[in-house]
N, C-alpha and C positions, 0 to 999 in steps of 0.2 A: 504494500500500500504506500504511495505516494502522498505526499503533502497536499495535494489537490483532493485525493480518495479521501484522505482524513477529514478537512474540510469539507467536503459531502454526507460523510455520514456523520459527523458532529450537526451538521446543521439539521439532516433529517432525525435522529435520537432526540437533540433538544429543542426539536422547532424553531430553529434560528434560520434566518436569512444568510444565505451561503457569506457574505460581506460579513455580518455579525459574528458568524463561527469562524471567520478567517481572522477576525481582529482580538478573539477571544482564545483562538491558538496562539497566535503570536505573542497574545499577553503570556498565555500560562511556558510559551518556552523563552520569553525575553526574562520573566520573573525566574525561571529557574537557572538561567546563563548568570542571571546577576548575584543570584545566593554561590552558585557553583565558584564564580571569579573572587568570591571572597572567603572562596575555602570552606562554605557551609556548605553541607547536605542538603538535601530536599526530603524530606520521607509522607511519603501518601500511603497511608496506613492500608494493607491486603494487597494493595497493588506493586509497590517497592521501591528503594531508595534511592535518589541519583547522589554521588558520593564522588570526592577527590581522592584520589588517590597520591602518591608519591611511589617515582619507580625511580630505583638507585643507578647511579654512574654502573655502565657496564660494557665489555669488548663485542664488539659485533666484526661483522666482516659483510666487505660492499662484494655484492654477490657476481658484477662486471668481472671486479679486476683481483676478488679474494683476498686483496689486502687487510688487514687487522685495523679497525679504528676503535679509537674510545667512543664513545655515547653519553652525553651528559645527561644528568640526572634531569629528573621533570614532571611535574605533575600531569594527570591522566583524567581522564572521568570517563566513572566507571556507575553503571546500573546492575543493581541487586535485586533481583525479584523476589515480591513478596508472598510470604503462604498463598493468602486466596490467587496471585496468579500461576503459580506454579500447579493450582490443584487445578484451575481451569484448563490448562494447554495439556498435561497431564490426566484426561478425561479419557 
């Protein structure tokens, strides 16, 4: 499902006007961009957490030329699924 599909059935589930459900996506992932940049979580309780991670300095190799490089360290975002979703995909 794409960003357009979403915006379609958000507006059909809540009765919004495809415009309304596109300005009400974009709030709920502009508001979770801004919790995430400041290192907070997000948690929607049954459904699951959007969450920072921190992934340490580590060797990788460019896979062109095999050469060995370092990797700096960097934070990630990362989603954790919660009970009720996992029992619904899990059906």
């Amino acid at each position: 499902m794409n960003k357009s599909e979403l915006i379609d059935a958000i507006a059909l589930v809540a009765n919004l006007s495809k415009a309304d459900a596109s300005r009400a996506l974009n709030a709920i992932t502009d508001a979770i961009t801004r919790a995430m940049t400041s290192s907070d979580g997000v948690q929607l309780t049954g459904f699951g957490s959007f969450v920072v991670r921190d992934r340490a300095a580590h060797t990788g190799r460019n896979p062109q030329t095999g050469v060995t490089i370092q990797i700096k360290a960097s934070k990630v975002a990362a989603f954790k699924a919660g009970k009720v979703l996992k029992e619904a995909i899990n059906k």
